[in-house]
C-alpha positions in Angstrom: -73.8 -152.0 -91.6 -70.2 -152.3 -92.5 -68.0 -154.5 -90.0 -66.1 -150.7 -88.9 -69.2 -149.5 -88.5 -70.3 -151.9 -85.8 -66.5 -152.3 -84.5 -65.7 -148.2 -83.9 -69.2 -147.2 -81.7 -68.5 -150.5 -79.7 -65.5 -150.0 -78.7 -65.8 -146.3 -78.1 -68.5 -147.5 -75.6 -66.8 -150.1 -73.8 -63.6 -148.0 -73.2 -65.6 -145.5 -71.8 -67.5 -147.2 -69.3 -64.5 -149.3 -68.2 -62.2 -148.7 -65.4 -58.8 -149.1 -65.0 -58.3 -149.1 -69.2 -59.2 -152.3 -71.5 -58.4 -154.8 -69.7 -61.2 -155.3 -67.9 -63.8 -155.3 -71.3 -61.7 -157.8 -72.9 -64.2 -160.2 -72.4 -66.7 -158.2 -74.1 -64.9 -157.2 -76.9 -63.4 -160.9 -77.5 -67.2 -162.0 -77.7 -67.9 -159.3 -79.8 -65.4 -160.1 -82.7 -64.9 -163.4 -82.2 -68.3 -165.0 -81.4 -71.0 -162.4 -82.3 -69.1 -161.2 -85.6 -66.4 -163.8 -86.3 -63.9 -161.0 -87.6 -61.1 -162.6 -85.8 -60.5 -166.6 -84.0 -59.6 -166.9 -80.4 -56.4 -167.7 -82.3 -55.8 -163.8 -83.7 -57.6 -162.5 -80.3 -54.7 -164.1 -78.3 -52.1 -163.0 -80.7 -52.6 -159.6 -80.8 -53.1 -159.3 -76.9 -50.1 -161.3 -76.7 -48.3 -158.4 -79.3 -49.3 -155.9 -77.7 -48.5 -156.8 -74.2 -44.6 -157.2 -75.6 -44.1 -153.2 -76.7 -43.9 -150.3 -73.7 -46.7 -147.3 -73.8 -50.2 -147.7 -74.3 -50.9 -151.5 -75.2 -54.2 -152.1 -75.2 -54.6 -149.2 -78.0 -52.4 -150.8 -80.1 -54.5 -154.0 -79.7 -57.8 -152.6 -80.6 -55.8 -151.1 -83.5 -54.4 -154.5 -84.5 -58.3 -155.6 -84.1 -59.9 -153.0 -86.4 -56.5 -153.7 -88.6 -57.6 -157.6 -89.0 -61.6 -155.8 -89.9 -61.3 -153.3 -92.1 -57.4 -152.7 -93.2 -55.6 -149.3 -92.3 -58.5 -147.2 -92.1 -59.8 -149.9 -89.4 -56.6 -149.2 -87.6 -56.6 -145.7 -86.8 -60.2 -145.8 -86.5 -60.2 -148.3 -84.0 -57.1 -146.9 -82.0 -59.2 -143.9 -82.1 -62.4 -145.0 -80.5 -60.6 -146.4 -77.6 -58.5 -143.5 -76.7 -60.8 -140.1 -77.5 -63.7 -141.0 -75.3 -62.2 -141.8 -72.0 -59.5 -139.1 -72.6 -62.3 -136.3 -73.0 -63.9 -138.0 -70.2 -60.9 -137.9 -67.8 -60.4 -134.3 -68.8 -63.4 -133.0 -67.7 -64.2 -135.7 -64.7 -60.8 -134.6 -63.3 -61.6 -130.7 -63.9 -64.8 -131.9 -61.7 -63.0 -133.8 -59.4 -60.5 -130.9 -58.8 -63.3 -128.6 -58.3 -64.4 -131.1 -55.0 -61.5 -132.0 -53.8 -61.9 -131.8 -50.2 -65.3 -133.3 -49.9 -65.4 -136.6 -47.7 -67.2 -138.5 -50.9 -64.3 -138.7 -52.5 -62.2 -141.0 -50.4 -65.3 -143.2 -50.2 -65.0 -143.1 -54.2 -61.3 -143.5 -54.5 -61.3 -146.5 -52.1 -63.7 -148.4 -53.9 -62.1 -148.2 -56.9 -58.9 -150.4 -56.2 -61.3 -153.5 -55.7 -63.8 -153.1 -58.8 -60.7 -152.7 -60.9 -58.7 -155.8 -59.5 -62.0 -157.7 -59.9 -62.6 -156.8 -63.3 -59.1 -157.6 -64.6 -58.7 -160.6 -63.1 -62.3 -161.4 -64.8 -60.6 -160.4 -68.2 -57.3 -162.4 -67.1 -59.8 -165.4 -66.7 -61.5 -165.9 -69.8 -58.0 -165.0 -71.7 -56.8 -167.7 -70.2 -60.6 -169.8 -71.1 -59.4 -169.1 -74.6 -55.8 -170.0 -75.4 -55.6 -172.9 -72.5 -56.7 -176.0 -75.0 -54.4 -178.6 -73.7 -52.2 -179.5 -69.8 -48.9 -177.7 -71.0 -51.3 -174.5 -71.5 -53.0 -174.7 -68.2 -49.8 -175.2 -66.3 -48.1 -172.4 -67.6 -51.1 -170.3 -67.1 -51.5 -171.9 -63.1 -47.7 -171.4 -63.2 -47.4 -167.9 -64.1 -50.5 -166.9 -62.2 -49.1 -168.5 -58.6 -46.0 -166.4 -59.4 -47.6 -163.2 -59.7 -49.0 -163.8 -56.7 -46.4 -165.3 -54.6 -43.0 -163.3 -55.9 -42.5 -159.7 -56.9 -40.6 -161.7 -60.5 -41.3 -159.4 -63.3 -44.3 -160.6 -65.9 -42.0 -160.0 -69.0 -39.3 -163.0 -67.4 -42.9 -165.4 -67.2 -43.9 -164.1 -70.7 -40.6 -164.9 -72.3 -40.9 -168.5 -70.8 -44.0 -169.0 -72.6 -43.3 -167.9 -75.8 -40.0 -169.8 -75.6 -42.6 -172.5 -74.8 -44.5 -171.9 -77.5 -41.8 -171.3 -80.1 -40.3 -175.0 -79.2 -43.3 -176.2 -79.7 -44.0 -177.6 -76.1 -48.0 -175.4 -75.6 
């Protein structure tokens, strides 16, 4: 099978049994192209989640998109950024048309409050092995410990922390 072939069903799958987006399959996906089909390095995995994190509006689209980009050109692109947005979309349509329908059942505040936690878990497990796979040295680690204690300990906005590392980065210190 061709590598868009394997890429477009996968993805399709993995956003729609994810919650809260992407982010938490990341892990999958990363071992997936990198380490099951070497289409991209850790090096082009990081980048483009790195990319796509920098522009407003739906950013882990445009990640996939850079992803089937890097596999199969243009056509990879759209097809790619198409798998990961049609599925859930059509399945949040009709789930919330279901949803609605139920509304006032007790069920659903059981369902809504378990929810936050699965989501928080898996994006910090998708936080973790991003960091597993661009961390190769101390400077990396301590600006991944550092950003991590101050998103936890300070309401700072991310973007002032992601600046710092790529200035980091760009002067060569990570």
């Amino acid at each position: 099978m061709s590598p868009l072939a394997l890429l477009t069903p996968y993805l399709a799958l993995m956003a729609s049994v994810s919650f809260g987006g992407i982010p938490p399959v990341l892990p999958d996906i990363r071992h997936f192209v990198v380490v099951a089909h070497p289409w991209l390095s850790d090096q082009d995995f990081s980048n483009f989640f790195g990319l796509a994190q920098t522009i407003p509006g739906p950013n882990m689209i445009l990640m996939m998109a850079l992803v089937g980009w890097k596999v199969a050109g243009i056509i990879g692109a759209v097809a790619a950024a198409s798998a990961t947005a049609i599925p859930p979309c059509t399945m949040y349509f009709f789930g919330y048309r279901l949803w609605n329908r139920y509304k006032d059942h007790r069920w659903q505040a059981v369902a809504r409050a378990s929810l936050a936690p699965l989501t928080f878990g898996l994006v910090v497990a998708g936080g973790t092995v991003m960091a597993a796979t661009v961390d190769r040295n101390w400077a990396a680690i301590g600006i991944t410990a550092t950003a991590a204690v101050l998103l936890l300990r300070t309401r700072l906005n991310p973007l002032w922390m992601l600046g710092a590392a790529g200035a980091a980065g760009a002067l060569g210190l990570v």
